[in-house]
C-alpha angles and dihedrals in degrees: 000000000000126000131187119216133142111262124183118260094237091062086062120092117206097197090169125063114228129196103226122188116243092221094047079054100047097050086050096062094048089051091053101040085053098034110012118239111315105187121036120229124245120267137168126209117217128168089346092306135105132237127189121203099163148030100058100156092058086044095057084036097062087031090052082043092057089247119164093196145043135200105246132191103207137200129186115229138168125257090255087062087060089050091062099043083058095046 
């Protein structure tokens, strides 16, 4: 089942590093400042904790904002999703 709900940016872990594009960013946090955050980013919920595996230029946009949330679509997985998402 997924879920959407705000969760705050320091309960996301980011275990792999992504190149964003300053621009793509900029124009994000235009968008938000005028119109809020319109999609949630991905997130998977393993063991209580969150992993975010996308999304990575509205992440550095509402961090970049000052944000202290953002708007999450969740799914539960096992560990053994993680694992493949690390792999």
């Amino acid at each position: 089942m997924v879920r959407v709900q705000e969760i705050p940016l320091r309960k996301i872990h980011r275990p792999l590093p992504r190149q964003t594009d300053p621009a793509k960013v900029a124009t994000l946090m235009q968008s938000i400042q005028l119109i809020g955050q319109q999609e949630p980013i991905d997130v998977l919920e393993v063991d209580g904790e969150y992993y975010g595996f996308s999304g990575c230029h509205r992440f550095e946009a509402i961090q970049r904002l000052g944000q202290e949330t953002i708007r999450c679509r969740i799914r539960r997985a096992p560990r053994s999703v993680l694992s493949m998402h690390l792999a």
